[in-house]
C-alpha positions as semicolon CSV with decimal commas, in nm:
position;residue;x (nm);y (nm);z (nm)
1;X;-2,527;-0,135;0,143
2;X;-2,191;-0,034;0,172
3;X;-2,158;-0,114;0,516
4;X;-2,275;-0,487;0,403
5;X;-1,991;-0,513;0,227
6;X;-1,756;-0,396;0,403
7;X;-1,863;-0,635;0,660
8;X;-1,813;-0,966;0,441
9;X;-1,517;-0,775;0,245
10;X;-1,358;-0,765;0,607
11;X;-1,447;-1,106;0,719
12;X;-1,337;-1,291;0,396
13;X;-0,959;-1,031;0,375
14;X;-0,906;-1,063;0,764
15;X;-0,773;-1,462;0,741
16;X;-0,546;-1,586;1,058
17;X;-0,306;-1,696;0,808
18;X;-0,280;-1,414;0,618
19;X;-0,258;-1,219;0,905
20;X;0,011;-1,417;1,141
21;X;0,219;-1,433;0,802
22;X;0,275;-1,026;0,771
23;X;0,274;-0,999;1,119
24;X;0,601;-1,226;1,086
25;X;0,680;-0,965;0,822
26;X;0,634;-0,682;1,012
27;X;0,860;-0,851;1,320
28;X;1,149;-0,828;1,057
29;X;1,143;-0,433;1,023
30;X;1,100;-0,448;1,409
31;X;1,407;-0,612;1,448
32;X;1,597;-0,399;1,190
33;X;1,487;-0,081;1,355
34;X;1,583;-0,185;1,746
35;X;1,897;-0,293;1,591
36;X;1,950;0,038;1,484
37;X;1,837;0,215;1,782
38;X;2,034;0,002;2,022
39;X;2,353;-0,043;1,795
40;X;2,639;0,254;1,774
41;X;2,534;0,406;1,432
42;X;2,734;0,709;1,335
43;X;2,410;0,904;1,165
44;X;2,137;0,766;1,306
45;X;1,848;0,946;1,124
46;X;2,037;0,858;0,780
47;X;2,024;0,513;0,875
48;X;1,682;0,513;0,995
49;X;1,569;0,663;0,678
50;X;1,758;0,442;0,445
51;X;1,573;0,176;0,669
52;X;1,179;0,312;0,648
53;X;1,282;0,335;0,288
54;X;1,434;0,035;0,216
55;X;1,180;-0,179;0,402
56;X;0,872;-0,020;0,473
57;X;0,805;0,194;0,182
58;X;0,976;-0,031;-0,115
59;X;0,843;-0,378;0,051
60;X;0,648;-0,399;0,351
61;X;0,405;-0,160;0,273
62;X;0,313;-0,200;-0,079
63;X;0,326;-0,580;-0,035
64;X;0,065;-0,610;0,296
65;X;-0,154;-0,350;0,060
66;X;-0,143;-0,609;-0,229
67;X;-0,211;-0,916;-0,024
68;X;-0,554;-0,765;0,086
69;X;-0,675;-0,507;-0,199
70;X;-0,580;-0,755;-0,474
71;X;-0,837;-0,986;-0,266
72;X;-1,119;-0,772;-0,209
73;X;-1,266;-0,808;-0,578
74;X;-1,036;-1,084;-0,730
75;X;-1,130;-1,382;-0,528
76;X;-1,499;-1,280;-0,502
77;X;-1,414;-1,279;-0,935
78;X;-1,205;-1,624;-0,964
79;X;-1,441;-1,836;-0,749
80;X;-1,761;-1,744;-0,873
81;X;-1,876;-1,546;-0,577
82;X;-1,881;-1,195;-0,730
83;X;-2,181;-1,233;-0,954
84;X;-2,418;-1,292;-0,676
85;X;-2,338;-0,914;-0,561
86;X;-2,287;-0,811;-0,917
87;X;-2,691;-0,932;-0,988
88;X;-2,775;-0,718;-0,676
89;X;-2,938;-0,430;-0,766
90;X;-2,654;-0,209;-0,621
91;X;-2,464;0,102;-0,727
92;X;-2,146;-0,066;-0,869
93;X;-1,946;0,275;-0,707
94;X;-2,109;0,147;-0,352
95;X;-1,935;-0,202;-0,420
96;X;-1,589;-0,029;-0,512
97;X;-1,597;0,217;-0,186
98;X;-1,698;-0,095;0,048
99;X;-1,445;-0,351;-0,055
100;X;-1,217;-0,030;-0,073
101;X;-1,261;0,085;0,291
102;X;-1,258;-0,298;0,408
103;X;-0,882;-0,318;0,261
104;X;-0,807;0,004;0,445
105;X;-0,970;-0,121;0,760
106;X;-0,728;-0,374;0,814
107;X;-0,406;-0,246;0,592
108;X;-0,396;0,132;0,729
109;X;-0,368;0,047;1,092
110;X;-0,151;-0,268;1,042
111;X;0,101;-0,069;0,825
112;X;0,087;0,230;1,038
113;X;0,158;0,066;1,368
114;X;0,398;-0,158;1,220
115;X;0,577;0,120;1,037
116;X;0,566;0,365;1,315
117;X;0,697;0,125;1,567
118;X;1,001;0,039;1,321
119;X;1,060;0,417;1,307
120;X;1,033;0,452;1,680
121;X;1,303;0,195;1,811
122;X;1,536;0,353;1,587
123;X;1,550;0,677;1,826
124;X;1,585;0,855;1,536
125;X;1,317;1,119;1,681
126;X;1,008;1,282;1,596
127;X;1,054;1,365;1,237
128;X;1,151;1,014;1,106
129;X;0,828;0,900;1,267
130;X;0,565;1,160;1,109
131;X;0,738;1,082;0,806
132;X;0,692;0,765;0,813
133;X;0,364;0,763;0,855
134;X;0,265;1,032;0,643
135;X;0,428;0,852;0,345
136;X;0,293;0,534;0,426
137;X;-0,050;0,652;0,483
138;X;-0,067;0,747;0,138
139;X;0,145;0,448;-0,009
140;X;-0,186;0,243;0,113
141;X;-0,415;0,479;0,055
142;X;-0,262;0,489;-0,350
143;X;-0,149;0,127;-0,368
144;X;-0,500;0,027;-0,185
145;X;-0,707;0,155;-0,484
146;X;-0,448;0,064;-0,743
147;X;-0,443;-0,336;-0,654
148;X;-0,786;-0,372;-0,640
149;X;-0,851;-0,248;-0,945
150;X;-0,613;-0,513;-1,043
151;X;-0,695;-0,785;-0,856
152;X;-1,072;-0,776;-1,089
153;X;-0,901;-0,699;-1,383
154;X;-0,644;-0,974;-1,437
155;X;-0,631;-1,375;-1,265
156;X;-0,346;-1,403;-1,044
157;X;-0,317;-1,077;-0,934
158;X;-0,119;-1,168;-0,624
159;X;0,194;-1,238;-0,896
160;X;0,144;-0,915;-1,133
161;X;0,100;-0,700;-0,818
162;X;0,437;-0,809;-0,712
163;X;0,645;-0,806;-1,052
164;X;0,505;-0,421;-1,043
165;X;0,611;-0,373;-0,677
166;X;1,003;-0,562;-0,739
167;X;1,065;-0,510;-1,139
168;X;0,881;-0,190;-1,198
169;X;0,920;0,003;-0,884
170;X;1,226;-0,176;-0,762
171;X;1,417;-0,180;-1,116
172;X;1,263;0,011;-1,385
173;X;1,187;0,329;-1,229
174;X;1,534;0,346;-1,069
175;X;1,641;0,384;-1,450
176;X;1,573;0,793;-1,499
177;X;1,258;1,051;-1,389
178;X;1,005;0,986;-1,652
179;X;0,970;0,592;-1,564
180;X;1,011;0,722;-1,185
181;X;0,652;0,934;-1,237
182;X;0,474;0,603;-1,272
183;X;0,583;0,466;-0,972
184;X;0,418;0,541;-0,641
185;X;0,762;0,485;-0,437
186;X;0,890;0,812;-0,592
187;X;0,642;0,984;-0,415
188;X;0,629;0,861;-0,086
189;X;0,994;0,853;-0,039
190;X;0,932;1,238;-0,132
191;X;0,718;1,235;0,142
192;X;0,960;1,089;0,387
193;X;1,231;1,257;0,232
194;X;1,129;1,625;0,302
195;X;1,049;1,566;0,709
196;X;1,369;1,387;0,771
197;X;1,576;1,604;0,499
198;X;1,805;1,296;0,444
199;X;1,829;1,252;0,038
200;X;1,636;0,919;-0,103
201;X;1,678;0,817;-0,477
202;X;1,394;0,891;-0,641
203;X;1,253;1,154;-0,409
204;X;1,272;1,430;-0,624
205;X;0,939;1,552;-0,612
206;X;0,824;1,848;-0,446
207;X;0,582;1,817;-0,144
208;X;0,317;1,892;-0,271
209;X;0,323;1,705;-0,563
210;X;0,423;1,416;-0,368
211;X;0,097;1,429;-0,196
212;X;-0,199;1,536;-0,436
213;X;-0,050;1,248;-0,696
214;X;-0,085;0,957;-0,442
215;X;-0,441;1,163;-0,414
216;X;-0,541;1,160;-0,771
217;X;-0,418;0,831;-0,847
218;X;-0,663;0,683;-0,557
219;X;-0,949;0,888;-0,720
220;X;-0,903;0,758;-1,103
221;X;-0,793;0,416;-0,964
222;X;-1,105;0,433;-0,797
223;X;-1,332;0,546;-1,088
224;X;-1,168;0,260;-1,305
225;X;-1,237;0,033;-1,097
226;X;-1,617;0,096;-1,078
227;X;-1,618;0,125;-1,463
228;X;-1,503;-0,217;-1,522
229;X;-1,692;-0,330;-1,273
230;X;-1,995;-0,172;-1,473
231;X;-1,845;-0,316;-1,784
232;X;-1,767;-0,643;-1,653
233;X;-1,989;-0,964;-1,717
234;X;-1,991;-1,184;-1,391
235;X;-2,035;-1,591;-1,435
């Protein structure tokens, strides 16, 4: 069953429009990173880093993650579709993991090719681009399970999703450590922060830490998700 929905999770997430529009996106931090690599940049792995940071882990990323995962169970929940899978005598957790894996069929290798790439052109080397992917592996992986838990638990998830992404990570947790925890930026630029050893606000966590939280937070995202799902009366 899960590979039935994952099949019309994909097919309804995978839109030409939706698509062509973060591909457009993704040109942007193409551009920005061939500038870099072709222009006369006294420190080039600083500036590369700033630039993964800047916009592939604090935008690009975390918004392409949101467009599909806030998706996968909110419009099957705002038009009316979702109750004829919620009546289906199916394992709630199996409906979770298959919308789940259908957002990280088409976000993971998007992102990661489109991150990677960025990285590349810089010529900034080897570490800037494991880095880079590491980190942004698990900003989808983290943000993947967090949206979609969103996207069935409030209408208009598309808008909340981004005041957390621009006014929570991009203001609030900027303000001191403790509102820093909460955000998932904090720990990815940790991430990218330790292979490129070029200092990132924020990434003051230690390795490992910035890797099993983006972990954990998939897992109880996860497990919320299925219990409201359980909880949740379909019309």
């Amino acid at each position: 069953m899960i590979t039935v929905i994952w099949r019309v999770t994909l097919k309804s997430q995978a839109t030409r429009g939706r698509l062509i529009a973060l591909g457009l996106l993704g040109a942007v931090g193409l551009a920005i990173g061939l500038a870099i690599g072709l222009g006369d940049v006294t420190d080039r792995l600083d500036a590369s880093t700033n630039m993964v940071n800047a916009f592939g882990l604090s935008l690009y990323v975390p918004v392409v993650t949101l467009v599909f995962a806030s998706a996968a169970l909110g419009d099957p929940a705002e038009d009316g579709t979702l109750v004829y899978l919620w009546l289906r005598p199916v394992a709630r957790w199996q409906i979770v993991a298959g919308t789940v894996l259908a957002t990280l069929t088409v976000t993971m290798p998007l992102v990661l090719a489109t991150v990677g790439l960025a990285a590349a052109l810089t010529g900034a080397g080897g570490r800037l681009i494991g880095g880079a992917l590491a980190a942004s592996a698990l900003a989808v992986l983290a943000y993947t399970t967090i949206f979609t838990w969103l996207g069935l638990r409030v209408r208009r998830a598309l808008v909340w999703g981004l005041a957390y992404i621009l006014l929570w990570e991009g203001f609030v947790a900027s303000a001191g450590r403790s509102a820093a925890r909460l955000a998932i930026r904090a720990y990815t630029r940790s991430v990218l922060a330790h292979a490129t050893g070029i200092h990132l606000k924020l990434a003051t966590v230690s390795v490992v830490f910035a890797v099993a939280v983006p972990l954990a937070v998939s897992v109880v995202a996860g497990a919320v998700t299925v219990r409201r799902l359980r909880r949740t009366e379909v019309a």
